[in-house]
TORKE-810604 format. One record per residue (C-alpha): z, x, y; residue in one letter. Coordinates in steps of 0.1 Angstrom, whole numbers. Layout:
BEGIN
w Z; u X; v Y; aa A
...
! end
This chain:
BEGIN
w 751; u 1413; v 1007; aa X
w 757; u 1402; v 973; aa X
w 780; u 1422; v 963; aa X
w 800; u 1414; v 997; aa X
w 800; u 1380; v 991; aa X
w 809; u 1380; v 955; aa X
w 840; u 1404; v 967; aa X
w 852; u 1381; v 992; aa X
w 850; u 1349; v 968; aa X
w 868; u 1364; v 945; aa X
w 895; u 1376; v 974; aa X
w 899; u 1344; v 985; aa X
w 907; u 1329; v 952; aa X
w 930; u 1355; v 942; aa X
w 946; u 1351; v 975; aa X
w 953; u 1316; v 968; aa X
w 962; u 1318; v 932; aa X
w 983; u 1348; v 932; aa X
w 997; u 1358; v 969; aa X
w 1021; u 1332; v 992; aa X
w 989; u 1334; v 1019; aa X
w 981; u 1301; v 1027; aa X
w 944; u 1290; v 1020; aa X
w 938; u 1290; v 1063; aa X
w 945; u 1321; v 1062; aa X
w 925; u 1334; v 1031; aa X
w 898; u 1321; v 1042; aa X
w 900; u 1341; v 1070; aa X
w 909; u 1369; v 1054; aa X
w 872; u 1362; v 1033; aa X
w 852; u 1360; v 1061; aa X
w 860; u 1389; v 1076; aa X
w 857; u 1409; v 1041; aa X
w 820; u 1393; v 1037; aa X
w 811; u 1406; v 1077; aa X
w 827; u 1442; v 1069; aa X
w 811; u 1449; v 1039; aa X
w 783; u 1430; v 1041; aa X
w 770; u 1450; v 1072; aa X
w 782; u 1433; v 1102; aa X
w 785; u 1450; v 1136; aa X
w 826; u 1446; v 1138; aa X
w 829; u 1435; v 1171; aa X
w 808; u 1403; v 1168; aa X
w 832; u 1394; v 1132; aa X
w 858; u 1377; v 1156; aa X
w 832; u 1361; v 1179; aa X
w 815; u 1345; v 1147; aa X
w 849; u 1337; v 1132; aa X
w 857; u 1318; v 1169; aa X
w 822; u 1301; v 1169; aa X
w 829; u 1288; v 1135; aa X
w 861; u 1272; v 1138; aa X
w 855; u 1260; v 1167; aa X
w 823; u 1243; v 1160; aa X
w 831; u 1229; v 1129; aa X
w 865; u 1214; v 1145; aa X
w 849; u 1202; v 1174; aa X
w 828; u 1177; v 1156; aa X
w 852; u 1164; v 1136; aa X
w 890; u 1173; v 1145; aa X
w 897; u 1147; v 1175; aa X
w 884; u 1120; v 1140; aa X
w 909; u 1137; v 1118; aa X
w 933; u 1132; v 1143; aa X
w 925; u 1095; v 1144; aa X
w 921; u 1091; v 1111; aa X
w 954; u 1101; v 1098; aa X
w 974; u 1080; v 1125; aa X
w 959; u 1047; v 1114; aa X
w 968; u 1059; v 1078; aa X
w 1002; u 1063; v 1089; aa X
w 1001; u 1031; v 1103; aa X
w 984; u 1013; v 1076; aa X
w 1012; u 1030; v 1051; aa X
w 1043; u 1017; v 1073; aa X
w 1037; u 983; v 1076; aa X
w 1024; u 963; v 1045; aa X
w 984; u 965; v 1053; aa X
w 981; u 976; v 1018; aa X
w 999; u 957; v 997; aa X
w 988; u 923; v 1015; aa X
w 949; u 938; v 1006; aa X
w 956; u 942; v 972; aa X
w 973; u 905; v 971; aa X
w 944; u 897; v 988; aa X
w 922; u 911; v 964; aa X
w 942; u 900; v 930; aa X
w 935; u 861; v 947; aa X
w 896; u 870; v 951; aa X
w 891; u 885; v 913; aa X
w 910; u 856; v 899; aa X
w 932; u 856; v 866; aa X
w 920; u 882; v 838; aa X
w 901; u 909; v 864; aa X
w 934; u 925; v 883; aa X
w 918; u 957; v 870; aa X
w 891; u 954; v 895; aa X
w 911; u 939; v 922; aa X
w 931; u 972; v 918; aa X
w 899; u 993; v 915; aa X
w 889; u 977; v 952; aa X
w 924; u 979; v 964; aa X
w 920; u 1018; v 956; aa X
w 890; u 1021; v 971; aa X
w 896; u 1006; v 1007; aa X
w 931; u 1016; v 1006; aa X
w 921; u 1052; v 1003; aa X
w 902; u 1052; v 1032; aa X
w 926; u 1058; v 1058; aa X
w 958; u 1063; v 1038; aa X
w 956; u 1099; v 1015; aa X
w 956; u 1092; v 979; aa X
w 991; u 1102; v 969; aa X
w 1010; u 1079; v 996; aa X
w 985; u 1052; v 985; aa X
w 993; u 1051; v 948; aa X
w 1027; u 1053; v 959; aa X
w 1029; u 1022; v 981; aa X
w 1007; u 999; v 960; aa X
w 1016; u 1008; v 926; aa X
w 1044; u 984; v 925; aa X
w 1021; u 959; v 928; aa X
w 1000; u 975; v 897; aa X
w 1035; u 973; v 877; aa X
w 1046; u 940; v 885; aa X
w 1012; u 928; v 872; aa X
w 1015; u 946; v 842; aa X
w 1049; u 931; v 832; aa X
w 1032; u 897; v 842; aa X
w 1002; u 898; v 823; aa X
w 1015; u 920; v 793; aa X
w 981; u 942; v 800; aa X
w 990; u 977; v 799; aa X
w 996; u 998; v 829; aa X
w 971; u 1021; v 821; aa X
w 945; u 994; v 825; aa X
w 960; u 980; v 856; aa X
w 973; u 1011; v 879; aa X
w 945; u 1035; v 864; aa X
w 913; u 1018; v 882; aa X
w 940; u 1020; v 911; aa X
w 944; u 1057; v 912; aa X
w 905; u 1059; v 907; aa X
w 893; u 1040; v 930; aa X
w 920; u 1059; v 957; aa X
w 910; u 1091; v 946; aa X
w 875; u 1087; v 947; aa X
w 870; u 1074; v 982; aa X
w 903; u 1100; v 991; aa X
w 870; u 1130; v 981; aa X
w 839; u 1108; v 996; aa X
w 849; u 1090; v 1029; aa X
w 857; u 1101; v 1057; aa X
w 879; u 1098; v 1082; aa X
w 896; u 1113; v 1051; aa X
w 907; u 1149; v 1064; aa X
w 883; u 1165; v 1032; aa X
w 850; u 1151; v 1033; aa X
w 856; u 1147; v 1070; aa X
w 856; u 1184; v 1072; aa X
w 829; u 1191; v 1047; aa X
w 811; u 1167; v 1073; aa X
w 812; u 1188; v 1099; aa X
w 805; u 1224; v 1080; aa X
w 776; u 1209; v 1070; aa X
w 765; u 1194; v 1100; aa X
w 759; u 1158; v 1090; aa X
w 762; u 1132; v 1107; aa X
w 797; u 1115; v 1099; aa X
w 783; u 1077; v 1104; aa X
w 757; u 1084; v 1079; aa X
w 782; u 1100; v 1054; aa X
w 806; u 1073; v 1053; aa X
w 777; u 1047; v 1047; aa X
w 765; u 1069; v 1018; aa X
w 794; u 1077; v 1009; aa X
w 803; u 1044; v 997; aa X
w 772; u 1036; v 975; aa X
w 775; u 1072; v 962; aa X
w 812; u 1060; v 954; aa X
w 805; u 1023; v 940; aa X
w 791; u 1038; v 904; aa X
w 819; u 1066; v 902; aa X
w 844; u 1039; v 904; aa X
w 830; u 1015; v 879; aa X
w 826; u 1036; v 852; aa X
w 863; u 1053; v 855; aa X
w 874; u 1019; v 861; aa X
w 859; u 1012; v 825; aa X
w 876; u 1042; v 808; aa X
w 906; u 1031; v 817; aa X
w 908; u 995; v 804; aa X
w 894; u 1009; v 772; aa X
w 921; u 1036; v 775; aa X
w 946; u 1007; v 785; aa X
w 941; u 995; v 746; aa X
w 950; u 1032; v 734; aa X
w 977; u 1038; v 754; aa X
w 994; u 1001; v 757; aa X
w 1023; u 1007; v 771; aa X
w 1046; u 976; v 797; aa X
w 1075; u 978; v 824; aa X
w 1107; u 970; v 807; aa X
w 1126; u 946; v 817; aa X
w 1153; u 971; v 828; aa X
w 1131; u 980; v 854; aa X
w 1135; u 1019; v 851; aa X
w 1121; u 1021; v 816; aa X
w 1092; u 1013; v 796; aa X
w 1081; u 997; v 762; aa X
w 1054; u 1004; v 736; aa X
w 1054; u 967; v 719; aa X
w 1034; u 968; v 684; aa X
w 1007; u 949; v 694; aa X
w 988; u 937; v 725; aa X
w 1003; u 904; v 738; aa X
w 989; u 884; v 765; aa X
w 1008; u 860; v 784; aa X
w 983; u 839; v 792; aa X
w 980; u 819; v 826; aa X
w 1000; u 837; v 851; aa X
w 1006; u 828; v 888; aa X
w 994; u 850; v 918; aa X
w 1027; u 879; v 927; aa X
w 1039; u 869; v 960; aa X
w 1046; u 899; v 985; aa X
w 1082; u 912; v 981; aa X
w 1087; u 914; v 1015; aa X
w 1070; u 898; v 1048; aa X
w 1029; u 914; v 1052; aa X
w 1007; u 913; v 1078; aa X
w 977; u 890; v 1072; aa X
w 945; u 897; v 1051; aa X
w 927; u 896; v 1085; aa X
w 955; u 915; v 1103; aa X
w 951; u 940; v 1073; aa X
w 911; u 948; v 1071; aa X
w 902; u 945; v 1110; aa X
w 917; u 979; v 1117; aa X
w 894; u 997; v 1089; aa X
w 862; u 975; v 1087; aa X
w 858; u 972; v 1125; aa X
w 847; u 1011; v 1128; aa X
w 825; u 1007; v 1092; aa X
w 812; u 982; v 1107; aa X
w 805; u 994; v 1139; aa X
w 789; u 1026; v 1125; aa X
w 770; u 1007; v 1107; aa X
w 753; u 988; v 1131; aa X
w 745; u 1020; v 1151; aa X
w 727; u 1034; v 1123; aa X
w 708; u 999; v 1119; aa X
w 697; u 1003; v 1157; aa X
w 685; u 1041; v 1152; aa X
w 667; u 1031; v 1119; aa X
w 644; u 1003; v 1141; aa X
w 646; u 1022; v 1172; aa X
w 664; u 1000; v 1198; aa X
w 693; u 1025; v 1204; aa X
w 673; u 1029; v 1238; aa X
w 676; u 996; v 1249; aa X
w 706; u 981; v 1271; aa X
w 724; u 962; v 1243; aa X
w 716; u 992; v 1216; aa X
w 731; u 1017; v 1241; aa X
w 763; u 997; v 1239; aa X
w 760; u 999; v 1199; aa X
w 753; u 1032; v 1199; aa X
w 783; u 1047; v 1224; aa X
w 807; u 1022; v 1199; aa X
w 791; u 1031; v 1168; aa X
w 795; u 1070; v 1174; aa X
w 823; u 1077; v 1147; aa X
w 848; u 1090; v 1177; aa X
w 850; u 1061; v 1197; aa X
w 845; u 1036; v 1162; aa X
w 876; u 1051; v 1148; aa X
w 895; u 1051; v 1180; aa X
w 887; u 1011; v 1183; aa X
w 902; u 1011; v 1148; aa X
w 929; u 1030; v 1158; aa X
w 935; u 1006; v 1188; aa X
w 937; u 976; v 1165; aa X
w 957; u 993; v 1139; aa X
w 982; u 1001; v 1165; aa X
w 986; u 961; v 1188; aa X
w 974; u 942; v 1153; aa X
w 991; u 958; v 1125; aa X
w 1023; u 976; v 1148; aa X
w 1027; u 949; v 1171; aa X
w 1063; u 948; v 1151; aa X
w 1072; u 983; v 1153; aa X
w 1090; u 996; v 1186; aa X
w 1074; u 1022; v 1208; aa X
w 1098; u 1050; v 1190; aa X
w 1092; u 1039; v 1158; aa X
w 1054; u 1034; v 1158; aa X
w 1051; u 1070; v 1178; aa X
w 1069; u 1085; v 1154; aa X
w 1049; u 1068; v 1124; aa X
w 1017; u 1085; v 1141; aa X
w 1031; u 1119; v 1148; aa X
w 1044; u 1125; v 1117; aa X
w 1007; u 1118; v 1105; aa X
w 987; u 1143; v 1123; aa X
w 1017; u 1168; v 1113; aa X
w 1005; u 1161; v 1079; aa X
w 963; u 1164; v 1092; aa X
w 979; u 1200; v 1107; aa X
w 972; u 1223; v 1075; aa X
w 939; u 1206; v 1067; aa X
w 926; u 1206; v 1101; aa X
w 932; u 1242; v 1100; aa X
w 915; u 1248; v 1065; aa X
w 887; u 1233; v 1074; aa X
w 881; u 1253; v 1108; aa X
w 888; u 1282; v 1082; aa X
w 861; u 1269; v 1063; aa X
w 839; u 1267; v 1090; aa X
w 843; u 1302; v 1100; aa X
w 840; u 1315; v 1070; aa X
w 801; u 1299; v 1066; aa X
w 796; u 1313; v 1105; aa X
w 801; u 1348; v 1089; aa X
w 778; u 1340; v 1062; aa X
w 751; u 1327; v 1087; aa X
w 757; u 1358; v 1108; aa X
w 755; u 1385; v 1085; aa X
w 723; u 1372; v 1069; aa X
w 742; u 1365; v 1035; aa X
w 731; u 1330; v 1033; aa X
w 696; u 1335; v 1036; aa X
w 697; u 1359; v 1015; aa X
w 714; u 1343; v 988; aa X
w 691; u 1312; v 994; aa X
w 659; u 1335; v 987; aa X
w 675; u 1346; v 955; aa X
w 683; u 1309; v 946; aa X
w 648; u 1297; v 953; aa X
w 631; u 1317; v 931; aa X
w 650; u 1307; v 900; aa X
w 649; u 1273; v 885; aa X
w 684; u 1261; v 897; aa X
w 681; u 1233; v 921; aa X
w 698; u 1248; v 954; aa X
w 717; u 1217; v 953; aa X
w 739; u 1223; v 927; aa X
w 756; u 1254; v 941; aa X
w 781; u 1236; v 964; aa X
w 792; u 1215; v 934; aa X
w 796; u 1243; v 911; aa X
w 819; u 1261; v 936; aa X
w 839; u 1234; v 943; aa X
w 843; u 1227; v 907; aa X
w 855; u 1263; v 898; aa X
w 880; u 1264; v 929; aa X
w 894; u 1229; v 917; aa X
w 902; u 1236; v 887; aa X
w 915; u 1272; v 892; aa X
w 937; u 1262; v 921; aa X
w 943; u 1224; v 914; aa X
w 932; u 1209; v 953; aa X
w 905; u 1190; v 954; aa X
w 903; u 1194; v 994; aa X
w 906; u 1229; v 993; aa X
w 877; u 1231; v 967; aa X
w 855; u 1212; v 989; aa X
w 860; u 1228; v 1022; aa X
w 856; u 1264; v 1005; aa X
w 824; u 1251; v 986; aa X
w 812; u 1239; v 1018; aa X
w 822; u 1272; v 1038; aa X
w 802; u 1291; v 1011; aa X
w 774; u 1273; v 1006; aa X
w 765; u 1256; v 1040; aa X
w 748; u 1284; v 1055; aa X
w 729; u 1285; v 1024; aa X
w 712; u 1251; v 1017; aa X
w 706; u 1254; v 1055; aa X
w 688; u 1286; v 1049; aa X
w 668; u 1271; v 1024; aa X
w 661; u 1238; v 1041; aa X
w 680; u 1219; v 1015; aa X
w 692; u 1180; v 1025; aa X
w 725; u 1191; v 1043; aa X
w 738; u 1157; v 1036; aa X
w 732; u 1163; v 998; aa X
w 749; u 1195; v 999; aa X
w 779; u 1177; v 1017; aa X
w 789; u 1149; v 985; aa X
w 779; u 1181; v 956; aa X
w 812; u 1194; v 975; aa X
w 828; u 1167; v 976; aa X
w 820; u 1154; v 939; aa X
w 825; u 1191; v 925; aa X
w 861; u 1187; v 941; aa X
w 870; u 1160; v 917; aa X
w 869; u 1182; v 884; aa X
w 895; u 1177; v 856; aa X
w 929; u 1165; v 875; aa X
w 953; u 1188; v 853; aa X
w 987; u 1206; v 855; aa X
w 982; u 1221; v 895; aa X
w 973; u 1194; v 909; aa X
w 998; u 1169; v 929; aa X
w 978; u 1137; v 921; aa X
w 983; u 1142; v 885; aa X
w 1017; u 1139; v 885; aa X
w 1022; u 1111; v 904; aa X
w 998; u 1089; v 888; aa X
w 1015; u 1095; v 855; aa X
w 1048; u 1099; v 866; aa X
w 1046; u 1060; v 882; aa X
w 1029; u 1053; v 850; aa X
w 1054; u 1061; v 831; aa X
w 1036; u 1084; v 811; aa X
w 1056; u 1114; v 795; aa X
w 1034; u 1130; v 765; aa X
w 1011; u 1162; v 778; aa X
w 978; u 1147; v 756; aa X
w 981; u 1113; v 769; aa X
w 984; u 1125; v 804; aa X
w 954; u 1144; v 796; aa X
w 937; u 1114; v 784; aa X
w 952; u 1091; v 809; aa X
w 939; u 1108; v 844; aa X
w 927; u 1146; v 836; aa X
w 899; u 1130; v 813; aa X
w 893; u 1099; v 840; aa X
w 888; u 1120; v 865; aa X
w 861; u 1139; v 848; aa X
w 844; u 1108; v 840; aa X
w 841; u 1101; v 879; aa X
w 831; u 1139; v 889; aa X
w 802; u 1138; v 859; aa X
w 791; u 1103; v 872; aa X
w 792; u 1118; v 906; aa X
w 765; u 1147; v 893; aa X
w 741; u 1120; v 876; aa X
w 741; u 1104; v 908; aa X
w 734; u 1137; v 931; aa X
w 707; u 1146; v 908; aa X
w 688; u 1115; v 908; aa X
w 691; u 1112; v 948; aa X
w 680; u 1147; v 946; aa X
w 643; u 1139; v 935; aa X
w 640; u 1114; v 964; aa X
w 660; u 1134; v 994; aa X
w 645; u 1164; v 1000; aa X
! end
């Protein structure tokens, strides 16, 4: 069994690494390498490979699918940029870092990390040549905190699918999710405005370029940016995404005291299941926010969404199949036997894997899904905190941001930054600081959750 499943991990990262097959269908490939050798009665390999994609997809697919429209939606029409206006106003002169660390943070929620930088980093820029702080201490807490809920939250398509391999209950992973998230982006966010005095670097005025001046200037008393073009309103904006949060959490509130059962709590609970509280977000996303957009336009904004959801949605049922194998051939208990008798907590398996695959293939969604694929069956056979096991995925994924990775290129490459080191320095080394964070964090909640 061991041998079987140390074959078929490293298959699947070879198949990634050095082959054209997609990671869907590597991970395929895996699991059917782990039943084969590992013992398995052939003809129940495809039957466990069906049970596990499906059941992993059914929980969370039709949320994806949600998830990813509202994004689109969010994306198209300005929700963004009027919350981190919104937030500059809030924080006041002197703290735009932290406006731009919270715009990252809700922003990242429904919209993936790349597009998010990508729309609101403007804003970061503009601030910068404003204020004469640097852009690395202004549009660095951005990419942090967009990155770090991007691997956290869900009805992101990755920790949404690590949700659902790992059984957990989506409500209660985006509550946690957000305290677990809270630290990580404080202390990145920290790095990077002492980074921001190492690396001081402005817009120029030509737009196109940028400037190292001698010193650090300030420019004193500056007034609030006003949108560049016409925004939805702040309440417009954050009813679409803190309706559902909301919701959900209310739901969990009325399980904790036990009125679920009663007429009103009934009505809680059927809103505050993450399905229907991410549809009603969807809902308001589409009359609040699109009320300007035509039927064609907003219809295509939404389809062109899942179309991106597509390849993920189909990783992570590839995920889940793979950890049906591992259930079914008896690899996971076994391997959870082995791990119990040694002093590793079981714990930090998941984020191990998911470190390794991050930073040998460069995506921190396909580190967490394989980690959870792998190690699921695992924790569950050793009566580990599932929920646990879902964020050491998760935080594993966010491991050292270098050269393979998408997000590291367009974080520098808006930030103007050019040299190898100081890209390094600039988000390679932040990232770190959020995944090690992330690992203090899942070790001290390890000693209470059980």
């Amino acid at each position: 069994m061991l041998i079987a499943l140390f074959i078929g991990i490293v298959l699947l990262i070879l198949l990634i690494l050095k082959t054209k097959v997609h990671p869907f269908l590597g991970l395929i490939i895996a699991a059917v390498t782990i039943g084969l050798i590992g013992g398995m009665d052939p003809t129940k390999i495809p039957s466990s490979i069906i049970a596990g994609f499906g059941g992993t997809l059914g929980s969370i697919g039709i949320i994806i699918g949600f998830g990813v429209m509202m994004g689109q939606i969010f994306d198209k029409t300005g929700a963004a940029e009027r919350m981190a206006l919104t937030f500059i106003k809030l924080f006041g002169k002197k703290h735009e870092h932290w406006a731009m660390a919270l715009t990252g943070f809700i922003v990242s929620i429904p919209i993936f990390c790349d597009s998010g930088f990508v729309v609101v980093s403007p804003i970061a820029k503009a601030i910068s040549k404003k204020t004469r702080r640097s852009i690395v201490a202004i549009a660095g807490p951005l990419a942090v905190g967009l990155v770090i809920t991007h691997s956290l939250i869900p009805p992101t398509p990755g920790p949404l699918g690590v949700a659902g391999t790992f059984g957990v209950d989506v409500g209660q992973f985006i509550l946690w999710g957000i305290v677990i998230a809270i630290p990580m982006t404080i202390v990145a966010t920290l790095y990077s405005q002492w980074l921001g005095k190492k690396i001081y670097q402005l817009p120029a005025d030509n737009e196109e370029g940028w400037e190292r001046p001698a010193q650090i200037q300030d420019a004193g008393e500056v007034d609030v940016l006003s949108p560049s073009r016409p925004l939805p309103s702040a309440f417009e904006s954050f009813l679409p995404l803190l309706a559902p949060i909301v919701l959900i959490l209310l739901n969990n509130i009325f399980s904790a005291v036990g009125i679920s059962g009663t007429g009103f709590g009934k009505i809680i609970t059927f809103l505050g299941t993450p399905i229907i509280a991410v549809g009603i977000g969807l809902l308001l996303a589409i009359f609040v926010l699109g009320r300007k957009m035509d039927r064609k336009t907003a219809l295509a904004e939404m389809e062109a969404g899942i179309r991106s959801a597509g390849i993920i949605i189909l990783v992570t049922g590839g995920g889940g199949a793979l950890g049906q194998i591992l259930k079914d051939s008896g690899t996971g208990n076994y391997v959870a036997e082995l791990l119990a008798q040694t002093a590793i907590p079981i714990i930090i398996l998941p984020f191990l894997i998911a470190t390794i695959v991050r930073f040998v293939q460069g995506s921190g969604t396909v580190a967490m899904i394989t980690a959870a694929g792998i190690c699921a069956p695992i924790l569950e056979a050793a009566g580990a905190n599932m929920m646990l096991g879902a964020f050491a995925a998760c935080i594993g994924s966010l491991f050292f941001s270098y050269f393979n990775d998408s997000y590291f290129w367009v974080v520098n490459n808006l930030m103007g930054i050019k040299d190898t080191k100081e890209q390094i320095r600039n988000w390679s080394v932040t990232s770190t600081i959020a995944w090690g964070v992330g690992l203090v964090e899942l070790l001290i909640l390890s000693i209470f959750m059980h």
